[in-house]
PAKE-404448 format. One record per atom (N, C-alpha, C): x, y, z; atom name; residue number from 0. Coordinates in Angstrom, 1 decimal. Layout:
! PAKE-404448
      u      v      w atom seq
      X      Y      Z   CA NUM
...
END
This chain:
! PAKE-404448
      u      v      w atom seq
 -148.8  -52.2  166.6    N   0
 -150.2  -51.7  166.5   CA   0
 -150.9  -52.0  167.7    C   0
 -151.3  -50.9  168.3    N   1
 -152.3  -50.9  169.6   CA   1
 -153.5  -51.8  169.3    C   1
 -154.1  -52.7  170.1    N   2
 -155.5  -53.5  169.8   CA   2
 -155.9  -54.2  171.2    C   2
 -156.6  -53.9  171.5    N   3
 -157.6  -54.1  172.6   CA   3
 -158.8  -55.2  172.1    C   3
 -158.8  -56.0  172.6    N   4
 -159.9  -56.9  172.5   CA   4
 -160.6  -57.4  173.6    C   4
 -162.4  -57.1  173.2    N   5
 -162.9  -58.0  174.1   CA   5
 -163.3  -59.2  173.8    C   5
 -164.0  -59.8  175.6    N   6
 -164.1  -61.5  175.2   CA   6
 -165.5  -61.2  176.2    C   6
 -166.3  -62.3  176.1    N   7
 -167.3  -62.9  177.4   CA   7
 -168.3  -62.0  177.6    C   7
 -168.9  -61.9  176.3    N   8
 -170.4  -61.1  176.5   CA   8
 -171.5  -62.0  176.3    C   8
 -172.5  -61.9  176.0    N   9
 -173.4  -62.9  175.6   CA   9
 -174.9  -63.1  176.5    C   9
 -175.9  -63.9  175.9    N  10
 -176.9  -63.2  177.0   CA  10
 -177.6  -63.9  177.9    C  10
 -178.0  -63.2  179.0    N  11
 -178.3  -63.7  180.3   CA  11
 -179.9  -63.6  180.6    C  11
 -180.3  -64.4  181.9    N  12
 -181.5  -64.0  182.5   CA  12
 -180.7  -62.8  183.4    C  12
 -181.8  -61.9  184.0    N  13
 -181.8  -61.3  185.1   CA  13
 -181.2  -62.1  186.0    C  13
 -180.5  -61.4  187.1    N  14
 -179.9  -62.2  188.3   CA  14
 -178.9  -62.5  187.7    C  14
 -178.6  -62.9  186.7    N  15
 -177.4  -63.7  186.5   CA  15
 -175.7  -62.7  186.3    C  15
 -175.1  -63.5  186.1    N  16
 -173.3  -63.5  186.2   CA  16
 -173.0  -63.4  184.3    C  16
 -171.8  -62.2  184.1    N  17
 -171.1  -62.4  183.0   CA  17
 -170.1  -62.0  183.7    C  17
 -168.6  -62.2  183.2    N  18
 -166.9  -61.7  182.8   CA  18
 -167.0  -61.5  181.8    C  18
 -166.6  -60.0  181.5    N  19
 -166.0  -59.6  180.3   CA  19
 -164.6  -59.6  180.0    C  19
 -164.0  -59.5  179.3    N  20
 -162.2  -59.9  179.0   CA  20
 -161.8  -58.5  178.0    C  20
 -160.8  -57.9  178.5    N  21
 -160.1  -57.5  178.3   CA  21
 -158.4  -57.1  178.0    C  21
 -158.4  -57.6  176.8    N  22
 -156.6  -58.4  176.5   CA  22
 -156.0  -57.4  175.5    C  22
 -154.8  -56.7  176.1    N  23
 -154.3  -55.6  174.8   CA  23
 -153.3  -56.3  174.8    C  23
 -152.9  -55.2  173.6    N  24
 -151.6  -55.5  173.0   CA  24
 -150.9  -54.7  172.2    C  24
 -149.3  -54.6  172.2    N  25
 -149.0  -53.4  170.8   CA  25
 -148.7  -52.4  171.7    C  25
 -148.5  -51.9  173.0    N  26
 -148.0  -50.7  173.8   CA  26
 -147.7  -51.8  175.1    C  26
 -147.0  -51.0  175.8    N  27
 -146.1  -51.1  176.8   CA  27
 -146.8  -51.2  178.4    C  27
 -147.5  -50.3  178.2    N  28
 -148.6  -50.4  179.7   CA  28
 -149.4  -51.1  179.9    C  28
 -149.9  -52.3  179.2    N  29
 -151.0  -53.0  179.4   CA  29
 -152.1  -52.6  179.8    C  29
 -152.3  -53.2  181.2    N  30
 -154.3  -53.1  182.1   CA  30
 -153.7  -51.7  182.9    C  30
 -152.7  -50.9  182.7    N  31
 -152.3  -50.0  183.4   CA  31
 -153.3  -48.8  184.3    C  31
 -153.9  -48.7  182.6    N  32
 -155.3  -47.2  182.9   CA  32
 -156.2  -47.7  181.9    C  32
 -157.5  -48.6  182.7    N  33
 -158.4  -49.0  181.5   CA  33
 -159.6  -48.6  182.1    C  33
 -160.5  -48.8  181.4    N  34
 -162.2  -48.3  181.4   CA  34
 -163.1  -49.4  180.8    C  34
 -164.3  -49.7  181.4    N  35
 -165.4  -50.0  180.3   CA  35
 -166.4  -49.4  180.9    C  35
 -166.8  -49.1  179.4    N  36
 -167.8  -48.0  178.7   CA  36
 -168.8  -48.7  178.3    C  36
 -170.4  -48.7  178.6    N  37
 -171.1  -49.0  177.4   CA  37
 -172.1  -48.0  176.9    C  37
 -172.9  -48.6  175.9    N  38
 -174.1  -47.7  174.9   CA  38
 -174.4  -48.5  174.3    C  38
 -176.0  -47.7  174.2    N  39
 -177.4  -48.6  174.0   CA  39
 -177.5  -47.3  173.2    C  39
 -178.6  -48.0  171.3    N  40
 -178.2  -47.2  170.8   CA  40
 -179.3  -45.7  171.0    C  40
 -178.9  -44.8  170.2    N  41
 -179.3  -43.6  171.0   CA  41
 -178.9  -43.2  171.8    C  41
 -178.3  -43.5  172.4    N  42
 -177.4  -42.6  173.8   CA  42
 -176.3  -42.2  173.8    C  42
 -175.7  -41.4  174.9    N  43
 -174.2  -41.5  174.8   CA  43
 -173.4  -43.0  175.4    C  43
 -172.0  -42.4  174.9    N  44
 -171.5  -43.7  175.7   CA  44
 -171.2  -43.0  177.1    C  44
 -171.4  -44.5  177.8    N  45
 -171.4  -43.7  179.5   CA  45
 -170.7  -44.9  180.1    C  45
 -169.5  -44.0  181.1    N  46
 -168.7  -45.3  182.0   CA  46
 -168.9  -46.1  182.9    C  46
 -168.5  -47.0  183.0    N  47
 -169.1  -48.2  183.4   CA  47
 -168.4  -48.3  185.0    C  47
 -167.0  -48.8  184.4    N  48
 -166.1  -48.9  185.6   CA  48
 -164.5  -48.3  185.2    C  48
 -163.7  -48.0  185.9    N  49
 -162.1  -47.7  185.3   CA  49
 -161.4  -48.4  186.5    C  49
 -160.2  -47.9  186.2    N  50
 -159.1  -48.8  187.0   CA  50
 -157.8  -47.9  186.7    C  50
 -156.8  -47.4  188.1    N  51
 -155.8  -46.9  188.1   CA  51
 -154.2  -47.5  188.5    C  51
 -153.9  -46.4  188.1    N  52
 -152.7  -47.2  189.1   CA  52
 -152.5  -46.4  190.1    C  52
 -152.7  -45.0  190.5    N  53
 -152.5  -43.9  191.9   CA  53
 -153.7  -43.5  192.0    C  53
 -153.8  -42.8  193.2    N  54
 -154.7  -41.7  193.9   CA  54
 -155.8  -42.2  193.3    C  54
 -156.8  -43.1  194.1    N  55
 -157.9  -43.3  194.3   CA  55
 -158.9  -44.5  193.0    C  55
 -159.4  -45.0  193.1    N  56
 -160.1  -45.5  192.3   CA  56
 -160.3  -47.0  192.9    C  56
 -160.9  -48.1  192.2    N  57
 -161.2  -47.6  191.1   CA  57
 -162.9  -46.9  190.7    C  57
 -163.0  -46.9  189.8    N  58
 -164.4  -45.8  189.7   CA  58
 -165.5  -47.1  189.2    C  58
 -166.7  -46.8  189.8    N  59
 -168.1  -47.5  189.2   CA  59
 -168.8  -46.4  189.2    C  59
 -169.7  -46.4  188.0    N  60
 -171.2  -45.9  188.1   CA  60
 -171.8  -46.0  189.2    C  60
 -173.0  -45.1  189.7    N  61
 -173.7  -45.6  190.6   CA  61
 -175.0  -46.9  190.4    C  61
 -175.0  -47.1  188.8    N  62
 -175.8  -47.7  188.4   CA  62
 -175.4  -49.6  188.9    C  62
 -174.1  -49.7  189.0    N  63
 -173.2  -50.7  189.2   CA  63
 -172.6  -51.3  190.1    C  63
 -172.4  -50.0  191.4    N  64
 -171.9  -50.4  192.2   CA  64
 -172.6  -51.6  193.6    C  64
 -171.6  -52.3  193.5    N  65
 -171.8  -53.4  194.3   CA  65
 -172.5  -54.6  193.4    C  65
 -172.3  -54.6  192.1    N  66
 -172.6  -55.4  191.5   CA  66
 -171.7  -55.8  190.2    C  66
 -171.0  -54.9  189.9    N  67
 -169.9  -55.3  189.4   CA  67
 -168.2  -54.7  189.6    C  67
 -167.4  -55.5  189.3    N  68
 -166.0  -55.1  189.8   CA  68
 -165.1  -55.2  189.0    C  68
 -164.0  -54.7  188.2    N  69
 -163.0  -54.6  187.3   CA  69
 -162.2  -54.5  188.3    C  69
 -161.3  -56.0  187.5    N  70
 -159.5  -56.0  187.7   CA  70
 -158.6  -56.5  187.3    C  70
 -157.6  -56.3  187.3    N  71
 -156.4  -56.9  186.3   CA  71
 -156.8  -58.5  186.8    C  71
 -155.9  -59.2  185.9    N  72
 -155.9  -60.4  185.8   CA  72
 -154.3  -60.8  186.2    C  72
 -154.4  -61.5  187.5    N  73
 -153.0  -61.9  188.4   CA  73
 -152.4  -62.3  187.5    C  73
 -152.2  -62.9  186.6    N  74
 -151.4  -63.9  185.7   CA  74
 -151.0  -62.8  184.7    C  74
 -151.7  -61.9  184.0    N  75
 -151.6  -61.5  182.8   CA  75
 -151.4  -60.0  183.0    C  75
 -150.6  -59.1  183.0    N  76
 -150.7  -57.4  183.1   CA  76
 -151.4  -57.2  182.2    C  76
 -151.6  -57.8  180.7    N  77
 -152.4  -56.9  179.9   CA  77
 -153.8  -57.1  179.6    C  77
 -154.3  -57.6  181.1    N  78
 -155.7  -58.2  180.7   CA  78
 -156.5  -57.4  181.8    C  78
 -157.5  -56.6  181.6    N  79
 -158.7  -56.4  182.5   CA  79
 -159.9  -57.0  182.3    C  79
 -160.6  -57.6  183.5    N  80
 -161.7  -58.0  183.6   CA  80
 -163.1  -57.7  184.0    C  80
 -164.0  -57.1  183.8    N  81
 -165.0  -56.7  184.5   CA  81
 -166.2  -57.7  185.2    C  81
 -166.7  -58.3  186.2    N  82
 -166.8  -59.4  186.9   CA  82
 -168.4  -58.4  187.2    C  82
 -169.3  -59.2  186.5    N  83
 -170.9  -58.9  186.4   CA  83
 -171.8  -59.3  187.1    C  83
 -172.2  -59.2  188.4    N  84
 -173.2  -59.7  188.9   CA  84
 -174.6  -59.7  189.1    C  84
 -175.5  -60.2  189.5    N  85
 -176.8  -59.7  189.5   CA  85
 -177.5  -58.7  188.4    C  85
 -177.3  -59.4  187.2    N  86
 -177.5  -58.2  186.0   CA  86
 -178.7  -57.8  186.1    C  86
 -179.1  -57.1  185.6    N  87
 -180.3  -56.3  185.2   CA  87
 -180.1  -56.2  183.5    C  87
 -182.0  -56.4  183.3    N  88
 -182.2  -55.8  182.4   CA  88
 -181.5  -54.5  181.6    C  88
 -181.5  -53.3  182.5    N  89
 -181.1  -52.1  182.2   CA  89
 -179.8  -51.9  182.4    C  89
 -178.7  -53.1  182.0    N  90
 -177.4  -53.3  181.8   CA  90
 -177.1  -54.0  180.5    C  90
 -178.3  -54.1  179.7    N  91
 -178.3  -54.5  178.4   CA  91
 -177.9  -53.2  177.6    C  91
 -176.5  -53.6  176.7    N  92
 -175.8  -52.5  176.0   CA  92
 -174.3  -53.1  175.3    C  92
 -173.6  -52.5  174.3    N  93
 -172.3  -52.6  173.6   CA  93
 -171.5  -52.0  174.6    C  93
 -171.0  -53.2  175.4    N  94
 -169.5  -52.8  176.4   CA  94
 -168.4  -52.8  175.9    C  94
 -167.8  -51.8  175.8    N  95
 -166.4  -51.4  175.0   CA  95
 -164.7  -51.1  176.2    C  95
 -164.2  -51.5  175.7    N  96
 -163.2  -51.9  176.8   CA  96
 -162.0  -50.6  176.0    C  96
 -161.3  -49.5  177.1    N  97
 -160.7  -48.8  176.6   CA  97
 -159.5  -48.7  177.2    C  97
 -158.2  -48.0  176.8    N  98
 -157.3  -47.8  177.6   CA  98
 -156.4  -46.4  177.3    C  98
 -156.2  -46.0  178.3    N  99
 -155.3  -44.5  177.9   CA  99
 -154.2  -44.7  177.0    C  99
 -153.5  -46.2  177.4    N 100
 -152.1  -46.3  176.9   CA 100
 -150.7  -45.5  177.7    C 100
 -151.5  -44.9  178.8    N 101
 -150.3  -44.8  179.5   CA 101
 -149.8  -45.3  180.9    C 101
 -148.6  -45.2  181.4    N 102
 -147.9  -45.7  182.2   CA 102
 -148.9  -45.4  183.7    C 102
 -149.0  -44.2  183.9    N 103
 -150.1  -43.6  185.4   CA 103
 -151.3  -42.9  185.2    C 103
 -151.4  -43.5  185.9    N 104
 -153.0  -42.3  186.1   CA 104
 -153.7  -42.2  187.3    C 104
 -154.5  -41.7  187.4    N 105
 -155.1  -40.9  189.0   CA 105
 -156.5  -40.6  188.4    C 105
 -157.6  -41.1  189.6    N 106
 -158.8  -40.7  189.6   CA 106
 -158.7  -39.9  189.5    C 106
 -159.8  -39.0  188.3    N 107
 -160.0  -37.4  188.7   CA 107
 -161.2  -37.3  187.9    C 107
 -162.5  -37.9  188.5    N 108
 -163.5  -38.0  188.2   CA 108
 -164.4  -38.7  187.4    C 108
 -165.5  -38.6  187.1    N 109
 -166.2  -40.0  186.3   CA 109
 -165.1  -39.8  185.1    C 109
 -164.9  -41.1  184.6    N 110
 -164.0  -41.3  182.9   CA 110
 -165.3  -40.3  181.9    C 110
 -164.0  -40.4  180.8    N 111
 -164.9  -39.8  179.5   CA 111
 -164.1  -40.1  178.7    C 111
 -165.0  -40.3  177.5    N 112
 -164.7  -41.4  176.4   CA 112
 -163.3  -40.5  175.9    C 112
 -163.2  -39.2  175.5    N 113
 -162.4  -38.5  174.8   CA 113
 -160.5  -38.8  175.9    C 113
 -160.8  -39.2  177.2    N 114
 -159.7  -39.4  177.8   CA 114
 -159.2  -40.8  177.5    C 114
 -159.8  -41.4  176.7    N 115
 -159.2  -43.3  176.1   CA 115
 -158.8  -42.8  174.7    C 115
 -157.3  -43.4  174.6    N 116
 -156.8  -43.2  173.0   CA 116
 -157.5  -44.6  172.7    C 116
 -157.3  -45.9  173.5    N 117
 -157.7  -46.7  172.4   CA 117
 -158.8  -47.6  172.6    C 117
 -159.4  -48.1  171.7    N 118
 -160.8  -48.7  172.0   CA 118
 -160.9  -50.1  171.4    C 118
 -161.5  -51.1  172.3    N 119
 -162.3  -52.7  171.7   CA 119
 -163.4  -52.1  170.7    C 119
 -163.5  -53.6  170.0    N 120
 -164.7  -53.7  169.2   CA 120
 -165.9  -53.5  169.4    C 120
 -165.9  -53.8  170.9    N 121
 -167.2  -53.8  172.0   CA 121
 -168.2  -55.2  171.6    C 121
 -167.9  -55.9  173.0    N 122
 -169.0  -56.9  173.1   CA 122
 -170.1  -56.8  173.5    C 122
 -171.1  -57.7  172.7    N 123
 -172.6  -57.0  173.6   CA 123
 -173.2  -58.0  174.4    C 123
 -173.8  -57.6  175.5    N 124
 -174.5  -58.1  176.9   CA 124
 -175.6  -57.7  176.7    C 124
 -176.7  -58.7  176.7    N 125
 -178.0  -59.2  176.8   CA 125
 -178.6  -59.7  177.8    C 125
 -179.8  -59.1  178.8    N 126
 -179.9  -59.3  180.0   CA 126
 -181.5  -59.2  179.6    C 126
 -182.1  -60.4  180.1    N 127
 -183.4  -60.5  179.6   CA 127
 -184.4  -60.5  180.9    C 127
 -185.8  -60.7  180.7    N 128
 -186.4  -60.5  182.4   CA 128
 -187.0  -62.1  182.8    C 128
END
């Protein structure tokens, strides 16, 4: 059984630092081709950051970049981490950690939810002013 779980949400002042945790299990590829996604409610879900294994990546929002970074975890293949900096308010939302489940993948544009077979429970991040 495929399961994805996240870890390390919880809430912050502005400026501040979270890691989120990303630990599968139940398939073969681990942190191979993963994504996190979040949504605030009313909206769509919209990609955060992804992570490949060929041709280009990995991918941030423009909302994100240079402020946060996803990556495997040296120790562990089946673990991605997304590394939070300098939060903002308007990064308050249910981060959901996803994964194709397969062996390769290649940038080929912002992610979309419908390209992740499987999905976390989604942890929520709280970023206050």
């Amino acid at each position: 059984q495929v399961q994805l779980v996240e870890s390390g949400g919880g809430s912050v002042q502005a400026g501040g630092s979270l890691r989120l945790s990303c630990s599968a299990s139940g398939y073969t590829y681990g942190s191979n081709c993963m994504a996190w996604f979040r949504q605030v409610p009313g909206k769509e879900r919209e990609a955060v950051a992804a992570i490949y294994t060929r041709d280009g990546g990995p991918f941030y929002d423009d909302s994100v970049k240079g402020r946060f970074t996803i990556y495997r975890d040296t120790g562990r293949n089946t673990t991605v981490h997304l590394q939070m900096n300098s939060l903002k308010p308007e990064d308050t939302a249910m981060y959901y950690c996803a994964s194709t489940g397969g062996r390769w993948c290649a940038y080929r544009g912002r992610p979309s939810p419908p390209s992740y077979n499987y999905w976390g429970q989604g942890t929520q991040v709280t970023v206050s002013f």
